[in-house]
C-alpha positions as CSV (number, residue, x, y, z in Angstrom):
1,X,95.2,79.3,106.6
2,X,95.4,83.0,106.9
3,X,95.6,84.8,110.5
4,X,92.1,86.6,110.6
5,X,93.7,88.5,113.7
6,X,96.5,90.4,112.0
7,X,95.5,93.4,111.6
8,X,97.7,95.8,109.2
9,X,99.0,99.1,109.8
10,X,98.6,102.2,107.0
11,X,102.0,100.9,105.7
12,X,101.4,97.6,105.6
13,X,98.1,98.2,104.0
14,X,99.8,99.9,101.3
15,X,102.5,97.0,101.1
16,X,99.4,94.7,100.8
17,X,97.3,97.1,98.1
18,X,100.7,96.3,95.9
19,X,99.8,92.8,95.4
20,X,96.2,93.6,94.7
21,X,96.7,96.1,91.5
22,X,95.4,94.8,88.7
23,X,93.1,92.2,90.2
24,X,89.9,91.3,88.0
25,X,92.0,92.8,85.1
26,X,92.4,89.9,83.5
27,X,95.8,90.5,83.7
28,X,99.0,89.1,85.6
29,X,98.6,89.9,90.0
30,X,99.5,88.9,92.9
31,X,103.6,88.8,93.0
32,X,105.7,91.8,93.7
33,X,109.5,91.9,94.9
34,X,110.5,94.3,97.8
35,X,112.5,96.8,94.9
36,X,108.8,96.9,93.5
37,X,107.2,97.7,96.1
38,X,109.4,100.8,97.2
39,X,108.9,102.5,94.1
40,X,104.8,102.0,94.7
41,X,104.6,103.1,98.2
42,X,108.2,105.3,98.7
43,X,108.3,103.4,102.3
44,X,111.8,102.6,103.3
45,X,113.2,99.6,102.3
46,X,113.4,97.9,106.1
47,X,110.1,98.8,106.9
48,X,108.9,97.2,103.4
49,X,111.0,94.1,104.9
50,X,109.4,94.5,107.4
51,X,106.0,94.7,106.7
52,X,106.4,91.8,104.0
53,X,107.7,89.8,106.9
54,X,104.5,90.4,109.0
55,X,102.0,89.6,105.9
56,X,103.8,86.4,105.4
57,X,104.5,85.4,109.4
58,X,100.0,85.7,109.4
59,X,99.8,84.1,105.8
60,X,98.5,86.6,103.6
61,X,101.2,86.4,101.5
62,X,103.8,83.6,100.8
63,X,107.5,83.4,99.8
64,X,107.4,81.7,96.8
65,X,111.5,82.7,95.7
66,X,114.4,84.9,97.2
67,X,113.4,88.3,97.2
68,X,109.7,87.3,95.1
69,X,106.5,87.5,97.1
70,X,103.3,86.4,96.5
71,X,99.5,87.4,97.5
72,X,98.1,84.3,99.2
73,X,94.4,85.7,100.4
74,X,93.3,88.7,102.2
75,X,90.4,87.5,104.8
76,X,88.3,90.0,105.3
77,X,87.8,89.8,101.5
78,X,84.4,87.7,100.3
């Protein structure tokens, strides 16, 4: 169950806005690996460790393979 108390930074924000493009597209969302994610937001790669750490630590997100991450639920989303 996702933390409904974690409240993101602007970075982490963005981190989490990477797993959202595309959604309602009809096509493939949701996953995004670190190397990804860089090249989206230009944030540094340990504070995109970072910040993926913190997403998954309150359950937004999930691990679901080494170095593959995967949108879980966002929940102050309807």
């Amino acid at each position: 169950m996702p933390n409904e108390d974690f409240e993101p930074s602007e970075d982490c924000e963005k981190v989490l806005e990477v797993f959202k493009q595309g959604k309602g597209t009809g096509e493939p969302w949701g996953r995004a690996n670190p190397r990804y994610i860089i090249n989206e937001t230009k944030i540094e790669k340990t504070n995109v460790e970072y910040y993926l750490q913190r997403l998954n630590d309150a359950d937004w997100i999930r691990k679901i393979a080494r170095g593959l991450y995967e949108f879980v639920e966002d929940p102050r989303e309807e």
